[in-house]
C-alpha positions as CSV (number, residue, x, y, z in Angstrom):
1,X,-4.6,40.8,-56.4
2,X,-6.9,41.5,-53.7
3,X,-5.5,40.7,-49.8
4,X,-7.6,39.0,-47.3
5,X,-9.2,39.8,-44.5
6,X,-9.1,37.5,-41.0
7,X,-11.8,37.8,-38.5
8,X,-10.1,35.9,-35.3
9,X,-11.7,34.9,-32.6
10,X,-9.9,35.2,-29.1
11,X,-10.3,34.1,-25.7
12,X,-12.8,35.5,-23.6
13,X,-10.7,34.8,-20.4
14,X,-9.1,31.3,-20.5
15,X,-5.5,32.1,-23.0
16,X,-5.8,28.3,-23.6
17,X,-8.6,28.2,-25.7
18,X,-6.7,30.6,-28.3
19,X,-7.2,27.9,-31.0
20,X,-4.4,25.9,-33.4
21,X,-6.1,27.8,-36.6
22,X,-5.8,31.3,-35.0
23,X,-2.3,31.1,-33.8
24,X,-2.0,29.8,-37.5
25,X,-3.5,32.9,-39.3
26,X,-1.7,35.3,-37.3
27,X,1.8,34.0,-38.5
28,X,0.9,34.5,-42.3
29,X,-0.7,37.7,-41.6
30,X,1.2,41.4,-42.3
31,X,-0.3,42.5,-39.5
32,X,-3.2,42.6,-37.1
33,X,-5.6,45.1,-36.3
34,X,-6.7,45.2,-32.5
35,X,-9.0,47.1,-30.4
36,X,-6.0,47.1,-28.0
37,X,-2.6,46.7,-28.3
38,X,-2.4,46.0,-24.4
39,X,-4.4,43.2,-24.5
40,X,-3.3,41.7,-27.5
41,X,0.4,41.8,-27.3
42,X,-0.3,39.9,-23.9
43,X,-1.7,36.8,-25.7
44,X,0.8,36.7,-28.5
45,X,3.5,36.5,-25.6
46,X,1.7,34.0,-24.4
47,X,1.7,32.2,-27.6
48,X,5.1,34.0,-28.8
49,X,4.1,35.3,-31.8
50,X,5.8,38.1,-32.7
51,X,3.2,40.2,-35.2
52,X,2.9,44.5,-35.6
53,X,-0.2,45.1,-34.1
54,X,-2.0,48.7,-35.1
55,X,-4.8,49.8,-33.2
56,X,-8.3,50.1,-34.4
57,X,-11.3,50.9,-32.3
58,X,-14.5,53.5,-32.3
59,X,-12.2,56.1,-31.4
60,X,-9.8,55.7,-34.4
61,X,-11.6,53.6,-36.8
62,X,-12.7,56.5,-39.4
63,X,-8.8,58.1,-39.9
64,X,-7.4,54.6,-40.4
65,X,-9.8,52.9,-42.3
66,X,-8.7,54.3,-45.8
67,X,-5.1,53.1,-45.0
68,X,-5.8,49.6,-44.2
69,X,-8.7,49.2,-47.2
70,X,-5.7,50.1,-49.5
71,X,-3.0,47.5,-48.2
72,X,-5.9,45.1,-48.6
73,X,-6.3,46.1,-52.4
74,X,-2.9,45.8,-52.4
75,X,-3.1,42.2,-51.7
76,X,-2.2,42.5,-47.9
77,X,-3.1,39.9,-45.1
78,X,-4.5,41.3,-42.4
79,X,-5.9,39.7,-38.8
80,X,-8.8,41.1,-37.1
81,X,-8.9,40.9,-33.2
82,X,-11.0,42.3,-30.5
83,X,-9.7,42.7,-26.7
84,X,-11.7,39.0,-26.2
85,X,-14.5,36.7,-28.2
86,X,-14.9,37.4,-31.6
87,X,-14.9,40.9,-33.8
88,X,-17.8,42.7,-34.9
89,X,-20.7,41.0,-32.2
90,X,-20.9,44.0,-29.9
91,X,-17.1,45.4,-30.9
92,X,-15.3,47.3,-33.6
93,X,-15.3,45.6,-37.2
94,X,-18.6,46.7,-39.6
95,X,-16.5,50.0,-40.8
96,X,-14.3,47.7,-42.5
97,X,-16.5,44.4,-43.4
98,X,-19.0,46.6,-45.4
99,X,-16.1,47.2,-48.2
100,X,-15.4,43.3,-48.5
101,X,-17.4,43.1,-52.0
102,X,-15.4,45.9,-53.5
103,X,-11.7,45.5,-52.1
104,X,-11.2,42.3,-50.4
105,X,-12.0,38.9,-49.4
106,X,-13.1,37.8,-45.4
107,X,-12.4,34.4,-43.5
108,X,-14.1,34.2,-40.1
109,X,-11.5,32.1,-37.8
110,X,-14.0,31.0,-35.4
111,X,-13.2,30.5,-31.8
112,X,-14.6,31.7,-28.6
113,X,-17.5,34.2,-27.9
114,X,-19.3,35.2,-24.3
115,X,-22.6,34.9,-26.7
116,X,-22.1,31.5,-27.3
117,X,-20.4,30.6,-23.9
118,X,-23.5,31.6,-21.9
119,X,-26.2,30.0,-24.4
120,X,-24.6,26.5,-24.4
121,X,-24.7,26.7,-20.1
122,X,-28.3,28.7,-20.2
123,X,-30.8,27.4,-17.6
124,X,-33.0,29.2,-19.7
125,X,-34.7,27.2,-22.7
126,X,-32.6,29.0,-25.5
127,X,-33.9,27.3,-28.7
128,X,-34.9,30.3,-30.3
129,X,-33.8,33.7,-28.6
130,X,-33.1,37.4,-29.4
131,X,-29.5,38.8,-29.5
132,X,-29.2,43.1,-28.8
133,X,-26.5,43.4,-27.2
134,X,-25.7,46.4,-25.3
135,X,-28.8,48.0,-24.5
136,X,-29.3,52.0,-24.6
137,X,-27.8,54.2,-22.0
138,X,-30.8,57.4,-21.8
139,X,-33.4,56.2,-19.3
140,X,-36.3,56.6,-22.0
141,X,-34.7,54.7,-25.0
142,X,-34.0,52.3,-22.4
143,X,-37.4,51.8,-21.2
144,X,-38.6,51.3,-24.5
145,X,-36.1,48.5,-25.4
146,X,-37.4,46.5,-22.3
147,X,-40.8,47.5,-22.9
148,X,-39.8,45.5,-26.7
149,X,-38.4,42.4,-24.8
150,X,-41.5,42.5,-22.8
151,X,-43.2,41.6,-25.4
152,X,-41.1,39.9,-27.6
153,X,-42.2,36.2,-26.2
154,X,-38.7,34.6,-26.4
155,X,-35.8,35.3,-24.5
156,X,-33.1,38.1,-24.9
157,X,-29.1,37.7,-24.5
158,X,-27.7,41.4,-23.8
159,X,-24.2,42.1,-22.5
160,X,-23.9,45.1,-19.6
161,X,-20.6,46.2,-17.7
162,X,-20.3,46.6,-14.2
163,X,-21.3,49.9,-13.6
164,X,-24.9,49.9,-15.4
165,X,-26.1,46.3,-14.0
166,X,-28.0,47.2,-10.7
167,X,-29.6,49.7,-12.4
168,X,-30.6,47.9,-15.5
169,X,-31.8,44.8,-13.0
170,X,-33.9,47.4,-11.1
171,X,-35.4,48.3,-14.7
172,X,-35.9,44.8,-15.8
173,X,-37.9,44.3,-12.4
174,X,-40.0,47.4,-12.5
175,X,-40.8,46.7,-16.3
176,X,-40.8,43.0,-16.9
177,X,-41.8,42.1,-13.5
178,X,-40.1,40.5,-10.0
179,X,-41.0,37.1,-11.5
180,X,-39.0,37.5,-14.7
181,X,-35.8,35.3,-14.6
182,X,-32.5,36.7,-15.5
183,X,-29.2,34.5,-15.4
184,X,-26.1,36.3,-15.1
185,X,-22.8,35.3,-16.6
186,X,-19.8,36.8,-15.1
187,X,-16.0,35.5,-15.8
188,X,-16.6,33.6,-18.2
189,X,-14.1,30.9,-18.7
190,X,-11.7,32.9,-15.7
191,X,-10.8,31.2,-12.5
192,X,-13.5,32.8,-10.6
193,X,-16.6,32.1,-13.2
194,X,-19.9,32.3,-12.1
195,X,-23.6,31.9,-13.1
196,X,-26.1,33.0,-11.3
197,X,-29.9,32.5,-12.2
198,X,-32.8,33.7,-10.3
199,X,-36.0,35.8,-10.8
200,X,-35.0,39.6,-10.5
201,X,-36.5,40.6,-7.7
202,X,-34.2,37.6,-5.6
203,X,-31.4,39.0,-7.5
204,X,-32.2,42.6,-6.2
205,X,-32.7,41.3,-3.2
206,X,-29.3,39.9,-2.9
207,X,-27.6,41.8,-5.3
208,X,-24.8,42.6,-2.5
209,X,-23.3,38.9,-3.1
210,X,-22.6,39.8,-7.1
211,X,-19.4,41.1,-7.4
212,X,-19.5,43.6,-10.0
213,X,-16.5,43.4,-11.8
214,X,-15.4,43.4,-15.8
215,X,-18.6,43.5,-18.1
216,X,-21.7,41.0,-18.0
217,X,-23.5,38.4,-20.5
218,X,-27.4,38.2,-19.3
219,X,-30.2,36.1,-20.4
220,X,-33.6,37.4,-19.7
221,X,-36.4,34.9,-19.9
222,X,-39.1,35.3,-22.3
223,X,-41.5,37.4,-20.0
224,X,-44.7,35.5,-18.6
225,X,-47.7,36.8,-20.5
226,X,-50.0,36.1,-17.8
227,X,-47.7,37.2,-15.1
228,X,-47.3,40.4,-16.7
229,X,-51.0,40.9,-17.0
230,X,-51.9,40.0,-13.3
231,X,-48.6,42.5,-12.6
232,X,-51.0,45.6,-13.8
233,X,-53.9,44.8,-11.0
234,X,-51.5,45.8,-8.6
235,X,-52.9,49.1,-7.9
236,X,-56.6,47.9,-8.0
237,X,-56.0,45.5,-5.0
238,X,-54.2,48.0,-3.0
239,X,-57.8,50.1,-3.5
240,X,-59.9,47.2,-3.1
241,X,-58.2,45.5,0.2
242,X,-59.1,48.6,2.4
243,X,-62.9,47.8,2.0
244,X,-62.6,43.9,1.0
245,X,-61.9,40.8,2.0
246,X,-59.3,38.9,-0.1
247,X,-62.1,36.2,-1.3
248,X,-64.2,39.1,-2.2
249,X,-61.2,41.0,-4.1
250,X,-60.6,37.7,-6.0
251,X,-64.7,37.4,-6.8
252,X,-65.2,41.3,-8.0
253,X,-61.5,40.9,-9.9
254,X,-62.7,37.4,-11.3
255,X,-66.0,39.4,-13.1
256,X,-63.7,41.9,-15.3
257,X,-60.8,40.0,-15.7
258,X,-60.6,36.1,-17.6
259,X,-58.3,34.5,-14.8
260,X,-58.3,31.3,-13.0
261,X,-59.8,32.0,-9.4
262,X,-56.5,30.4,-8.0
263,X,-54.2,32.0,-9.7
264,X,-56.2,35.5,-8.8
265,X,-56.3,34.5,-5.4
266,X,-52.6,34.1,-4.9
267,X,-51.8,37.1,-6.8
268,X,-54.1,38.9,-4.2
269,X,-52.4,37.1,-1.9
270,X,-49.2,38.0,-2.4
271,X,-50.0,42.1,-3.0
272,X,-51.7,42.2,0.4
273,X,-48.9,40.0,1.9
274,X,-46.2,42.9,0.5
275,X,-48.6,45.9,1.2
């Protein structure tokens, strides 16, 4: 008899939303694999449920994979955990749900997730949207990802940690453009939550009020076409404004490029204004 495989859902921050069904599965389970056992012995004290936990994370999920794929043939229990939200999005999990057809059976115990937290409170429209997760760490894979969400025309949910975020919102500006609005999840669900939503160059700008701390959920807006267009005549006002009046900039741009007069005269208006 094939065993079972549990992937549980845990809090993100809040122990109380650790729901009935999870505490549930972990009492008929043999055992639970976690991607700490730090973190997860913490919340079954919390909810005292005494339960052998065995590590498994990128760092040891290849030597103890073959081990835990024969307790399942063997007709073993087992819960899934992550240190918070639910396995597998972002965190350890695929090396072992690729074998389900062959060895074993999977239940999803569904519970909380940052993913979800931060859609259902988006000030962003999030009716259709892109999920990537982390994005790359090398600075040219990375400008090609942003390049892609550029693009994309619908917005992006990404997670960052603390270290990587001014640099990434720096990024987002230089690629997507200042106007491009990013909201920014941080505690999630924690005493001190907080969501802040504002075009990227304001959050720049007054990026010393975010306390960077634990790892971020971020929703980037789906990137203004126009904008983004307007954004690359940059460098022909700064030539033009040395010999032209701003009227006149906005009257030779107006012959080459298909914009609105007003909307190329405040762009023009707002280069020579930061010039």
């Amino acid at each position: 008899m094939s065993g079972k495989l549990f992937i549980v859902a845990t809090p993100i921050g809040n122990l109380g939303d650790f729901t009935h069904r999870a505490i549930e599965t972990i009492r008929i389970c043999d055992y639970i694999l976690a991607e700490s056992s730090e973190r997860t012995s913490k919340l079954l004290t919390q909810y005292n449920l005494k339960k052998k936990i065995v590590t498994f994370n990128k760092d040891n999920e290849d030597t103890k994979i073959e081990t835990i794929l024969a307790d399942l043939k063997n007709g073993k229990q087992i819960a899934l955990v992550s240190d918070a939200g639910t396995p597998s999005i972002s965190d350890p999990g695929f090396t072992l749900l690729r074998h389900q057809d062959k060895n074993f059976t999977v239940s999803p115990i569904p519970g909380p997730s940052s993913l979800t937290s931060a859609l259902s409170v988006s000030p962003i429209p999030v009716n259709s949207f892109s999920f990537l997760g982390f994005l790359p760490k090398k600075a040219n894979e990375l400008e090609k990802k942003l390049n892609y969400i550029k693009g994309l025309g619908m917005p992006v949910i990404i997670f960052e940690n603390k270290n990587r975020l001014s640099s990434l919102l720096h990024k987002i500006n230089e690629i997507c453009g200042e106007d491009t609005l990013v909201c920014i999840f941080r505690e999630l669900t924690k005493l001190h939550e907080e969501i802040i939503s504002k075009p990227v160059g304001q959050l720049i700008e007054s990026s010393e009020n975010i306390k960077y701390s634990g790892e971020f959920t971020l929703i980037i807006s789906a990137a203004d076409k126009q904008s983004t267009k307007l954004h690359k005549l940059t460098s022909k006002v700064l030539k033009l404004r040395k010999s032209y009046t701003t009227k006149e900039i906005v009257d030779i741009l107006h012959l080459f490029f298909d914009h609105p007069k007003k909307e190329l005269y405040n762009f023009v208006l707002s280069v020579r204004q930061k010039d």
